[in-house]
N, C-alpha and C positions, 0 to 999 in steps of 0.2 A: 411750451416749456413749463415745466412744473417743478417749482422751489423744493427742496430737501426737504424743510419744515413744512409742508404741507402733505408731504410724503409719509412721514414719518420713522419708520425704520427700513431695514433691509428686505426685500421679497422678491421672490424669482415670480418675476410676470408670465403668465401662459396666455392671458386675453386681455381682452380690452372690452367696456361695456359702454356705450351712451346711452341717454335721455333723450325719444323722439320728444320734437313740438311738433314737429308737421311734417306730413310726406311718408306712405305706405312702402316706397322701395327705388333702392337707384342703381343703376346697371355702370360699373367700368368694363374697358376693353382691357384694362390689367391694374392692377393696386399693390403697392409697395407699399409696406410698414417697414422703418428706419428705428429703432432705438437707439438711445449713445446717452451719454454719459459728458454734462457742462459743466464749467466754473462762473461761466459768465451770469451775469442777475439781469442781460438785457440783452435780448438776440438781434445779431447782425447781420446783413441781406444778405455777405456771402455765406450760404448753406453749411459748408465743410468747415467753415471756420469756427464754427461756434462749438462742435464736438471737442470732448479733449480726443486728442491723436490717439488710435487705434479702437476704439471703444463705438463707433458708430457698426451697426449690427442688423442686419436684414432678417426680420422675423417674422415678416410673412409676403410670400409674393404669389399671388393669381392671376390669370388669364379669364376674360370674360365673365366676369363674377356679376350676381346678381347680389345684392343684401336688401332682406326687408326688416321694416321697424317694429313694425304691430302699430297699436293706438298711440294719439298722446300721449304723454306721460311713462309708457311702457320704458322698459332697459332693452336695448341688441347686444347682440355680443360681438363679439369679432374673436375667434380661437385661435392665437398664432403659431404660427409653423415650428415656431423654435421658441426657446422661453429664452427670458432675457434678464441678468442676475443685477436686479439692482441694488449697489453700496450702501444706500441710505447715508449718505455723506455729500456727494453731489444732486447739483440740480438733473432734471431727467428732462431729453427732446425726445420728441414722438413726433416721428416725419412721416407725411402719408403724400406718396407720390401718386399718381395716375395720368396717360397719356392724354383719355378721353371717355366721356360717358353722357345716357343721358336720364332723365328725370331727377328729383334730388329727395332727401332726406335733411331736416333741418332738426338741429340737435341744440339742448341748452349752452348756454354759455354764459361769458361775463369779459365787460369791459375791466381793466388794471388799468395801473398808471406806467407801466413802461411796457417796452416792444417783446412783447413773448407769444407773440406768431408772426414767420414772414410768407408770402404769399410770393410764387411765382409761375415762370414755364415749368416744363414736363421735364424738358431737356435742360435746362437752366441751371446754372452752378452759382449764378445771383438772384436774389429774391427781387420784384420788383416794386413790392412795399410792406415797410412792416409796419405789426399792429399793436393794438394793447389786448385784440381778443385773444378770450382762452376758452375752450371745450370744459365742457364738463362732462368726465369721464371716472368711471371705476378701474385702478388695475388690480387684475384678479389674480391671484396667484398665491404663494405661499407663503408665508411671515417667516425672517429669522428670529430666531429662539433662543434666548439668551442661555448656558448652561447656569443650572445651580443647583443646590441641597435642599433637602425638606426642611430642611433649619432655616436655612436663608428666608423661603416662601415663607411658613408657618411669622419668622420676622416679619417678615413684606405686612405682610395680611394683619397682623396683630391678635396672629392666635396666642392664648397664654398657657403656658403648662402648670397642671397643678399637680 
């Protein structure tokens, strides 16, 4: 889960990018990406619960997919199927299902102080423990844009007329 305020504004996401630390490439037999849209500041093991109602959103889903990292340190991307409009008001879940896979890719992260990843089955509509880890990720996509005047900005900016 990722806080509003960490967010910052409104942007229509079309990927997703990580941070390798370790690991050249990891094979699923299929990967689901879930977007949705929370209120909650602490996620709880049942999955569906934590979305607000209607707002969870399947934006990318493959068959037998390989992803590779490159080096340490490098970015991957992940290009989803369908972009996904976020508010910039609520918090944002980023669900990543998969049946089965093998080798791994190991991505940065960081420990928080409350549960903002739950970790379960494939098949599972309860998580079977949550954590305080979080991903560290880029989401890429478009910024909204506030409308205004050349007067407004020229204000913003502190251009002066003479």
């Amino acid at each position: 889960m990722a806080y509003s305020d960490e967010l910052g504004s409104a942007i229509e996401i079309s990927s997703l990018s990580f941070q390798t630390f370790s690991g050249p490439k990891v094979h699923f037999s299929g990967l689901q990406i879930y977007l949705g849209l929370t209120n909650a500041v602490e996620l709880r093991t049942e999955f569906d619960s934590n979305y607000i109602s209607g707002t969870k959103t399947l934006v990318y889903d493959h068959s037998d997919l390989w992803l590779n990292s490159g080096s340490p340190g490098e970015w991957f991307t992940i290009d989803l199927d369908n972009s996904f409009w976020y508010n910039g008001s609520d918090n944002l879940i980023i669900d990543f299902c998969w049946p089965e896979g093998s080798e791994s890719i190991y991505v940065w992260g960081w420990i928080g102080d409350v549960n903002r990843s739950v970790y379960g089955l494939y098949s599972g509509t309860t998580g079977v423990a949550a954590s305080h880890e979080s991903i560290l990720m880029k989401l890429n996509g478009t910024l909204s844009l506030d409308a205004s005047t050349f007067g407004a900005i020229k204000a913003t900016l502190g251009v002066e007329e003479h």
